[in-house]
DSSP file (Angstrom, degrees, kcal/mol; ACC not computed):
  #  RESIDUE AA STRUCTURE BP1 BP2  ACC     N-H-->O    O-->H-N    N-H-->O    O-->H-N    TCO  KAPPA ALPHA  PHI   PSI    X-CA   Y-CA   Z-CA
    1    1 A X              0   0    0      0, 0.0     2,-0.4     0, 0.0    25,-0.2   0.000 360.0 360.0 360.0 173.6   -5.7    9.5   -6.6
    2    2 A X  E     -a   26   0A   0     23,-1.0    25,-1.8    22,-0.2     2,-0.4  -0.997 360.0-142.2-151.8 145.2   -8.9    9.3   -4.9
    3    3 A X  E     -a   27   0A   0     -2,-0.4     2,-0.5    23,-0.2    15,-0.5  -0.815  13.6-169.0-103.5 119.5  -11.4   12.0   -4.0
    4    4 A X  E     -a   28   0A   0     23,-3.6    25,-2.5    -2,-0.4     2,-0.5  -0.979   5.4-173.6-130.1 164.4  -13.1   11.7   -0.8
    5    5 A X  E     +a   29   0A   0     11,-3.1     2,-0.4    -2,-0.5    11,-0.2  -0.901  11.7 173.8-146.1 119.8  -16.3   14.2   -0.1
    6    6 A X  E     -a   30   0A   0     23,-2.4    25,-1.4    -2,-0.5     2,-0.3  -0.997  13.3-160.4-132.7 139.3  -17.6   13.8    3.9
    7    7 A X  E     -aB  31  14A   0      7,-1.9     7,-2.4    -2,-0.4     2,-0.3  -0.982  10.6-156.5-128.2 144.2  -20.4   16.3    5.0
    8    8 A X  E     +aB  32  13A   0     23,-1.5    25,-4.8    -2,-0.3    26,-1.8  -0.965  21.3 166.2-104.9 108.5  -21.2   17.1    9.0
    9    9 A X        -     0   0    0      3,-1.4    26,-0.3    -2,-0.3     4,-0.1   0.563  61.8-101.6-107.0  -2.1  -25.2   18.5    9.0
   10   10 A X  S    S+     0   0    0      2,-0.3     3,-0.1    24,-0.2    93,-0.0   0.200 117.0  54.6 122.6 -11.6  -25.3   18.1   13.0
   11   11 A X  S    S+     0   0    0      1,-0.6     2,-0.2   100,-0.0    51,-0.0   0.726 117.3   4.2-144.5 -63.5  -27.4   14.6   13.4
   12   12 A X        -     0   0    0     49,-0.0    -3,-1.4    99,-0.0    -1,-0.6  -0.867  61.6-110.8-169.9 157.5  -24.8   12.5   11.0
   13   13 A X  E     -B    8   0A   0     99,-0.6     2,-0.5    -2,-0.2    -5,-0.2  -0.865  28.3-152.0-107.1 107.8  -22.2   12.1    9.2
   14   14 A X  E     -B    7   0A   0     -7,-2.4    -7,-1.9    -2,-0.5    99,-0.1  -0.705   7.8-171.7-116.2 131.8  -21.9   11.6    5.4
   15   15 A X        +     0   0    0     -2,-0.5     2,-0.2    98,-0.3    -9,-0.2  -0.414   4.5 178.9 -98.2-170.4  -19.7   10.0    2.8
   16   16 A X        +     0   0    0    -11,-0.2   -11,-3.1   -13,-0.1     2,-0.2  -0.806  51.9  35.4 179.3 135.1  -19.4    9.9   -1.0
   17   17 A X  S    S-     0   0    0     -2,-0.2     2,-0.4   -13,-0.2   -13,-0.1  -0.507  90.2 -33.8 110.4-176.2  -17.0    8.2   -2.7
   18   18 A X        -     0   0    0    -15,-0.5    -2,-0.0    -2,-0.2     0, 0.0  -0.623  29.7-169.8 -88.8 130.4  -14.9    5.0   -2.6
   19   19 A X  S    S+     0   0    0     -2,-0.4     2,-0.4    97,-0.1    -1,-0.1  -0.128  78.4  68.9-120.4  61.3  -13.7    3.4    0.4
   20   20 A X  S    S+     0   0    0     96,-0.1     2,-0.3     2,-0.0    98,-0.2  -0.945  74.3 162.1-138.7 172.1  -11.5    1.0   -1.2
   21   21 A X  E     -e  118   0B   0     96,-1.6    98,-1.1    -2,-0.4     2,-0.2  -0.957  37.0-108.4-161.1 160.4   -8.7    3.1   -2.5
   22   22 A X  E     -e  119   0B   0     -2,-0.3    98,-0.2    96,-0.3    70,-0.2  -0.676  51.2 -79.2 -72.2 120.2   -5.0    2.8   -3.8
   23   23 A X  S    S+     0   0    0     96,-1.2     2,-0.5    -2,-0.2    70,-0.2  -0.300  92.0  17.8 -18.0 110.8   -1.8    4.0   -1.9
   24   24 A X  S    S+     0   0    0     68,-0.5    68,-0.4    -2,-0.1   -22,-0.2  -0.822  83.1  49.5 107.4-120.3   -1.3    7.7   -2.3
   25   25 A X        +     0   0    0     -2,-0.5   -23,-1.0    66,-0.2     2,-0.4  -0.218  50.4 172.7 -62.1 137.5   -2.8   10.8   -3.2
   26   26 A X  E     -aC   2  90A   0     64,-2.6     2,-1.3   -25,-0.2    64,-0.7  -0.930  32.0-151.3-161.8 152.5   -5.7   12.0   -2.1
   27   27 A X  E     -aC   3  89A   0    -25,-1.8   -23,-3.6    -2,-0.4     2,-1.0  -0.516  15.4-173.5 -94.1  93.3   -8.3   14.8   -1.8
   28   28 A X  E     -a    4   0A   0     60,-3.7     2,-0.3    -2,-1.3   -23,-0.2  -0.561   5.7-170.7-101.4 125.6  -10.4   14.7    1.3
   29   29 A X  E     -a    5   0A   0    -25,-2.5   -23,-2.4    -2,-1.0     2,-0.3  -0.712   5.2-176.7 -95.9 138.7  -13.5   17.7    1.0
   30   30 A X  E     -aD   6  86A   0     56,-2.7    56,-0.7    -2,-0.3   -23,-0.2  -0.730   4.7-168.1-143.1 100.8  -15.3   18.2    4.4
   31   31 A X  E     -aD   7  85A   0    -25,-1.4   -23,-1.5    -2,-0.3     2,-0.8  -0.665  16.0-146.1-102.1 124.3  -18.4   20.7    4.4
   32   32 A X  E     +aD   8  84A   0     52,-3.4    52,-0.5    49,-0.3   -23,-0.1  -0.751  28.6 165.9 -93.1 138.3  -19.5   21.6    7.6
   33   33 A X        +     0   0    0    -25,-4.8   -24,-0.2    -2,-0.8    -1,-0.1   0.598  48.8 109.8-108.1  -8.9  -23.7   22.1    7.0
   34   34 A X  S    S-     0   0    0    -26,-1.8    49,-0.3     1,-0.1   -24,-0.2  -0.263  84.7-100.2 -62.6 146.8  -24.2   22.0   11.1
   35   35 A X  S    S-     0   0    0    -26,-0.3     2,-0.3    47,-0.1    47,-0.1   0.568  94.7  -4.2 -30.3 -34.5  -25.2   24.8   13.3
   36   36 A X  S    S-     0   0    0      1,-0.1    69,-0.2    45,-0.1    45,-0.1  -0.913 104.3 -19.6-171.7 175.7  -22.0   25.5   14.5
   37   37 A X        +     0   0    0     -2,-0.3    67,-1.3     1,-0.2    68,-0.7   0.783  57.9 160.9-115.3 139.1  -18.0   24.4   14.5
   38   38 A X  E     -FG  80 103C   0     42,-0.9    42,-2.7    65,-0.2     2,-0.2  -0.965  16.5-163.3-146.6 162.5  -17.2   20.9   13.5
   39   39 A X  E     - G   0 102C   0     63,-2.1    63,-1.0    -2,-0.3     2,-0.2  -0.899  12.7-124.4-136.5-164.8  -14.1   19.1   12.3
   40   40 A X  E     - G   0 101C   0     36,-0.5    38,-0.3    38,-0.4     2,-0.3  -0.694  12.9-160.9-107.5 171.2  -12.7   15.5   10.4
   41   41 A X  E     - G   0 100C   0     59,-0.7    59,-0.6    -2,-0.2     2,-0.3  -0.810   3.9-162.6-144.4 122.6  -10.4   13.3   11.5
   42   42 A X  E     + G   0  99C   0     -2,-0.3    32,-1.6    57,-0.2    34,-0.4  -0.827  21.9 179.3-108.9 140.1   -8.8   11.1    9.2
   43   43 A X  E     -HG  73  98C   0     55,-1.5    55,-1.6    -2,-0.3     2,-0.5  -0.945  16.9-147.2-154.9 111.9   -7.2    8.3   11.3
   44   44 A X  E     -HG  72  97C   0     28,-1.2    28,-1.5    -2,-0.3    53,-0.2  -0.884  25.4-122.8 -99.4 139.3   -4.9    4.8   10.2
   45   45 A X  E     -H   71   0C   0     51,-2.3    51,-0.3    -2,-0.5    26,-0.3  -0.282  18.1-158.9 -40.4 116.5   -5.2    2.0   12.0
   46   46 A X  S    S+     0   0    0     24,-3.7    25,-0.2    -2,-0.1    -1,-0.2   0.918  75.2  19.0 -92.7 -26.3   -1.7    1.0   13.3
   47   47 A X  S    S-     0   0    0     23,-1.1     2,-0.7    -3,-0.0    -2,-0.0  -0.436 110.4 -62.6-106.3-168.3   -2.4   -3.0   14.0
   48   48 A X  S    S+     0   0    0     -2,-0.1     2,-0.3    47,-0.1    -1,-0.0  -0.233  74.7 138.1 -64.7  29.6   -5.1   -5.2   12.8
   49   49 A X        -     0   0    0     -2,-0.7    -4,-0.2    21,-0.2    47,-0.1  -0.608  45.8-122.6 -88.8 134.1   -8.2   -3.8   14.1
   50   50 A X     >  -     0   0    0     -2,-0.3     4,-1.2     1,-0.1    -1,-0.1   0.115  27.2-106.2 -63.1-175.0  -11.2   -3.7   11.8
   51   51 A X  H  > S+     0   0    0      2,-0.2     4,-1.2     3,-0.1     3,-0.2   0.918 126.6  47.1 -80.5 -46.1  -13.6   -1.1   10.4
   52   52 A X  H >> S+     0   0    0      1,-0.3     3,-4.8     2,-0.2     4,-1.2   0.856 101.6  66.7 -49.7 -90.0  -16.3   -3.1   13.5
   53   53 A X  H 3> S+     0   0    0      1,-0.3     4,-5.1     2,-0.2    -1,-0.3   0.507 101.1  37.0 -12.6 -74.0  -13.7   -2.7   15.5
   54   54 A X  H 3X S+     0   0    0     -4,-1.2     4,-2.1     1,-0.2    -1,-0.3   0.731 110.6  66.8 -48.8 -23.9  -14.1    1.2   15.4
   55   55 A X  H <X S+     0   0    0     -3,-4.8     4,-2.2    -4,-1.2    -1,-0.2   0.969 104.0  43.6 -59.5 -64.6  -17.8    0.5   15.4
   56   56 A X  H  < S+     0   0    0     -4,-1.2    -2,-0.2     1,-0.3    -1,-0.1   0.977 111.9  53.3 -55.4 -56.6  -17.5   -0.8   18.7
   57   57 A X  H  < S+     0   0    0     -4,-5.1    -1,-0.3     1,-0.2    -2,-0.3   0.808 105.2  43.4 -66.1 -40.2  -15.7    1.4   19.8
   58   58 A X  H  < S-     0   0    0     -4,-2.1    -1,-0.2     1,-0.2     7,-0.2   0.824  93.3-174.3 -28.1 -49.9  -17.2    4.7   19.1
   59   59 A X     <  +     0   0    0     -4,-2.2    -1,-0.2    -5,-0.2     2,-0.1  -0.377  42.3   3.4  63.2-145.8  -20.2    3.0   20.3
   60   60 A X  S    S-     0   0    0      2,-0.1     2,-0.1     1,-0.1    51,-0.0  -0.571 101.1 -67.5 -82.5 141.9  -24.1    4.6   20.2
   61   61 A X  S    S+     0   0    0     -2,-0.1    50,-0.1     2,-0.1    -1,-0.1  -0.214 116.5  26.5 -85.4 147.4  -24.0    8.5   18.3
   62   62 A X  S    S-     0   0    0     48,-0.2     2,-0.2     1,-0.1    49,-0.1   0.704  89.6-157.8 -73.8 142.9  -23.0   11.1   18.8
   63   63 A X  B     -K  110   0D   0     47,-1.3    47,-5.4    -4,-0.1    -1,-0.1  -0.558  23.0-143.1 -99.6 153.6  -19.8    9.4   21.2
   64   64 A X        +     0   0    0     -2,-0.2    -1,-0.1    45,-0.2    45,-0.0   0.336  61.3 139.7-100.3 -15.5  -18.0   11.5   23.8
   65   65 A X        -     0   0    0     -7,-0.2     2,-0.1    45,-0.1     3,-0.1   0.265  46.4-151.0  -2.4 112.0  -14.8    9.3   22.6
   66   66 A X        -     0   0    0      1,-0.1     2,-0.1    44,-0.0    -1,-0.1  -0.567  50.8 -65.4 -79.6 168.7  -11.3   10.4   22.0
   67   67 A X        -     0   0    0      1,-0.1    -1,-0.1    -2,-0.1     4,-0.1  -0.320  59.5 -94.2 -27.5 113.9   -9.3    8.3   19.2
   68   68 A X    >   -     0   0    0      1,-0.1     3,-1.3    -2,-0.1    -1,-0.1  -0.289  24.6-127.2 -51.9 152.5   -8.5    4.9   19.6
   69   69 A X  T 3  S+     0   0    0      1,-0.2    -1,-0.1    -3,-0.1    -2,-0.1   0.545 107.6  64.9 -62.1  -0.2   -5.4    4.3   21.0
   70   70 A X  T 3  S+     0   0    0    -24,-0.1   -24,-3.7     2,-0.0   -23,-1.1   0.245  90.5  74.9 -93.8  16.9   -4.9    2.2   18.2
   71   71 A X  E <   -H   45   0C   0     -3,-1.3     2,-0.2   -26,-0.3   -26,-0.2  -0.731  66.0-131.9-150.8 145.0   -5.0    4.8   15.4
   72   72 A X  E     -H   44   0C   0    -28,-1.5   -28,-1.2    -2,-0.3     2,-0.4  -0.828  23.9-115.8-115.7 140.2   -2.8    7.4   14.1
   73   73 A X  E     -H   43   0C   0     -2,-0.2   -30,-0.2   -30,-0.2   -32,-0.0  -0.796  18.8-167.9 -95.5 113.5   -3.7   11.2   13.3
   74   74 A X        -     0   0    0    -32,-1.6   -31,-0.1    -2,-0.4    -1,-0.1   0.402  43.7-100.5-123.4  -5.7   -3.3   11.8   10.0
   75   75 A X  S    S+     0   0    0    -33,-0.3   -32,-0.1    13,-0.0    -2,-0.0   0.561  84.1 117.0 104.7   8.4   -3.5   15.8   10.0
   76   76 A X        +     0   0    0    -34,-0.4     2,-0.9    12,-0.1   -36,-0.5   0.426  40.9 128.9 -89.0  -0.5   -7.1   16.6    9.0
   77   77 A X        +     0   0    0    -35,-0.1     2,-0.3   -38,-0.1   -36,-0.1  -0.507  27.6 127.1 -73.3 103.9   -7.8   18.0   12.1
   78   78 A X        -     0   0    0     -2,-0.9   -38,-0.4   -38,-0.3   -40,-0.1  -0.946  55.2-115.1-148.6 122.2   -9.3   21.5   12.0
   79   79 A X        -     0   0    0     -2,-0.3     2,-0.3   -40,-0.1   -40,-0.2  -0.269  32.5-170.5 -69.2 152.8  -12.0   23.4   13.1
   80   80 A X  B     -F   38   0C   0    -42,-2.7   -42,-0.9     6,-0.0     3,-0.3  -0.871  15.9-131.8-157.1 116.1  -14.4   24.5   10.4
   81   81 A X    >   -     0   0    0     -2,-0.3     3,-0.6     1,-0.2     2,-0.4   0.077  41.7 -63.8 -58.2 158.9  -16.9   26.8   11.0
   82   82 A X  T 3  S+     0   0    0      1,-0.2    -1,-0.2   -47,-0.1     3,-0.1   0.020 117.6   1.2 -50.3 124.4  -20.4   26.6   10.1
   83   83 A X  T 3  S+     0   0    0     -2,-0.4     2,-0.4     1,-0.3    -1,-0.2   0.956 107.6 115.5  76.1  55.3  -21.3   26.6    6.1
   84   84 A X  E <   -D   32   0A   0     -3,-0.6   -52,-3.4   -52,-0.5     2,-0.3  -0.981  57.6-141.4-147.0 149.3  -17.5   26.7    5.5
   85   85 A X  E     -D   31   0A   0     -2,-0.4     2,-0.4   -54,-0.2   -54,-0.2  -0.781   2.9-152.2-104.4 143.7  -15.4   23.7    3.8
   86   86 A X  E     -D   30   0A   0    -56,-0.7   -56,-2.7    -2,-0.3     2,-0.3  -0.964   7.8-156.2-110.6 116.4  -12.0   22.3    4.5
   87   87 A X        -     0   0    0     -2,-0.4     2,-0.3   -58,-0.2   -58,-0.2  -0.906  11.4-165.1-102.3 153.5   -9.8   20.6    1.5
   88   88 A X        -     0   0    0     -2,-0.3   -60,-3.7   -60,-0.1     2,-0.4  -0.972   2.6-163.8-155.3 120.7   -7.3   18.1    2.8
   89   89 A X  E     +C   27   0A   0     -2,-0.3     2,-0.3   -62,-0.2   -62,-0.2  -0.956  29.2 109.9-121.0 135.3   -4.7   17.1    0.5
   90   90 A X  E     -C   26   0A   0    -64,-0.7   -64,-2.6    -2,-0.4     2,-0.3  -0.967  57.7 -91.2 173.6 170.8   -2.2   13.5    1.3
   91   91 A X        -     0   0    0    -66,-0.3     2,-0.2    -2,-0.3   -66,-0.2  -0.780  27.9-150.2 -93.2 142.1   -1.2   10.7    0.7
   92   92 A X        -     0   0    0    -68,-0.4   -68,-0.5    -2,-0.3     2,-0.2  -0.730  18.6-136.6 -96.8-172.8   -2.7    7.3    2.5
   93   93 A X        -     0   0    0      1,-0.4    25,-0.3    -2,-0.2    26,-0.0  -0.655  38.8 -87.5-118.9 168.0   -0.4    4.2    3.1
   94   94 A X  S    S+     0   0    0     -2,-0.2    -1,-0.4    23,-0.1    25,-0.2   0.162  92.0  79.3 -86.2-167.8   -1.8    0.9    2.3
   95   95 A X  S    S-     0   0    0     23,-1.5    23,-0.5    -3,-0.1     2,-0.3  -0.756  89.6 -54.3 118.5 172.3   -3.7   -0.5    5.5
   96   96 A X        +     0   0    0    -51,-0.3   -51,-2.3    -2,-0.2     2,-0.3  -0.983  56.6 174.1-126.1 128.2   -7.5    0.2    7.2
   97   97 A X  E     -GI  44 116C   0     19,-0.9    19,-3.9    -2,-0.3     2,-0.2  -0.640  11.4-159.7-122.1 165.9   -8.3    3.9    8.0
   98   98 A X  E     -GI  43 115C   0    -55,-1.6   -55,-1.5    -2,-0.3     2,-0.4  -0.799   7.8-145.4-130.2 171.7  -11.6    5.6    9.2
   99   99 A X  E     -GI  42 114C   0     15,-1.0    14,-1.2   -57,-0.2    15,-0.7  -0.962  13.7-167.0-140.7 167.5  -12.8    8.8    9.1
  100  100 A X  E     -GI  41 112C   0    -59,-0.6   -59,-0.7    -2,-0.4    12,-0.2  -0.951  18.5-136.5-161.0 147.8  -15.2   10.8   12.1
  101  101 A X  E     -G   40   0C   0     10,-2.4     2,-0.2    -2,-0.2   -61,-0.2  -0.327  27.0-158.3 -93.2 159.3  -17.3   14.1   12.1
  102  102 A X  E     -G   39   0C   0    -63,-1.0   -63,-2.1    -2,-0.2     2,-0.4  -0.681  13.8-151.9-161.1 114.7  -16.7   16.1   15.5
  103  103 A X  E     -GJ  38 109C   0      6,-1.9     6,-1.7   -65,-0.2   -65,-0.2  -0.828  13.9-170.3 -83.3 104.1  -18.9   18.5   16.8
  104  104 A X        +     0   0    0    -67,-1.3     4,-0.3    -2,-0.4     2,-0.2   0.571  51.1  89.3-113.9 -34.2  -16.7   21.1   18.9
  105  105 A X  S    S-     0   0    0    -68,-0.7     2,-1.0     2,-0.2     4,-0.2  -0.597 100.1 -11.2-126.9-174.0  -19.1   23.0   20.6
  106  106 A X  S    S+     0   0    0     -2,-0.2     2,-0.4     2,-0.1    -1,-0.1  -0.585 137.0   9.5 -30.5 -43.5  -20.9   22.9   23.6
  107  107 A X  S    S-     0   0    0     -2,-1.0    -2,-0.2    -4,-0.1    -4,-0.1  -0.926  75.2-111.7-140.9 106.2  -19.3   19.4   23.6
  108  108 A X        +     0   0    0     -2,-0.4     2,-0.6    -4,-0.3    -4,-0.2   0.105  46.7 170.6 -67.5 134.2  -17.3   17.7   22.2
  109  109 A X  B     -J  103   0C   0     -6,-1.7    -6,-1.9    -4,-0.2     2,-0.7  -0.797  16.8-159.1-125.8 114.6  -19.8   14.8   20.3
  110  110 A X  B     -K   63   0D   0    -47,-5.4   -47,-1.3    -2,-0.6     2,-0.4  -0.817   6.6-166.8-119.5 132.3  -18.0   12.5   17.8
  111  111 A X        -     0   0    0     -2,-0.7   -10,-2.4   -49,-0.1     2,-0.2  -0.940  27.8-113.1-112.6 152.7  -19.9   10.4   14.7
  112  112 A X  E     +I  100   0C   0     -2,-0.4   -99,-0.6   -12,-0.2   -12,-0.2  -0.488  34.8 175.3-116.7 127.9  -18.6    7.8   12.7
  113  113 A X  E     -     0   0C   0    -14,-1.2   -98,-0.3    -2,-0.2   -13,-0.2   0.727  54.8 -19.1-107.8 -49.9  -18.2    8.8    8.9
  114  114 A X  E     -I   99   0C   0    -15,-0.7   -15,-1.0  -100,-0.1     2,-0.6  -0.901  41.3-139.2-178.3 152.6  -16.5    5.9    6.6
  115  115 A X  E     -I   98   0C   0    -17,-0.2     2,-0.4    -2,-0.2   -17,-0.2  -0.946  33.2-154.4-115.5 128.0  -14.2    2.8    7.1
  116  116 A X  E     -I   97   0C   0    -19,-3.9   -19,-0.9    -2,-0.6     2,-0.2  -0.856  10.3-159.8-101.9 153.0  -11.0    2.8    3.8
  117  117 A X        -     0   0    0     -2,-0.4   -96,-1.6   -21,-0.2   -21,-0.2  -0.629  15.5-165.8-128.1  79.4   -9.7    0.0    2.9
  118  118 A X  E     -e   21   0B   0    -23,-0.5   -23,-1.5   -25,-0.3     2,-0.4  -0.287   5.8-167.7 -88.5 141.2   -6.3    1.2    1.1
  119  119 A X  E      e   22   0B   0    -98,-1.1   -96,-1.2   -25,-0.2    -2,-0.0  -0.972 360.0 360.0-142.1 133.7   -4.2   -1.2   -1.1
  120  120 A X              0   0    0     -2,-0.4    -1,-0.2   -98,-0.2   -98,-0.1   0.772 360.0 360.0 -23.5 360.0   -0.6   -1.4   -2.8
């Protein structure tokens, strides 16, 4: 299994941990430290688009973005108030996933967090 620790302080978004990772379980912790209501989104890639890929797309921070359309929702989606933590429990499948901070209020404002690279 693989532990994966993302923090939201308002200006960026930060991992810890490994982003090449195994098929299956895994523990993702996501402390918001920002001023007010933030979430994750933990997202696999359904075709062959890279971690650049996402790069591009998100484009210069904080993005007004939705999801690519190329990307699947993986259920980490939750508002989480300020100075409060989220645990996220799941499995990945093998594949390239991303992860993104999202700032909820005034507007929603999204930054780019970690690119996985998950393997049989």
């Amino acid at each position: 299994g693989g532990e994966l620790h993302l923090t939201f302080d308002g200006e960026s978004c930060i991992f810890e941990g490994r982003t090449l990772l195994k098929a299956g379980p895994v523990t993702l912790h996501f402390t918001n430290e920002s001023g007010g209501p933030a979430a994750v989104n933990l997202l696999k890639h359904e075709g062959d688009e890279t971690i650049q890929d996402v790069l591009d797309f998100i484009g210069e921070e904080p993005s007004r973005k939705v999801r690519p359309s190329w990307t699947i929702e993986l259920g980490t989606w939750e508002v989480v108030e300020s100075g409060e933590s989220l645990q996220w429990e799941g499995d990945l499948e093998p594949g390239i996933h991303h992860m993104v901070c999202n700032s909820t209020f005034p507007i929603h404002r999204v930054w780019f967090g970690t690119g996985l690279t998950v393997e049989e």
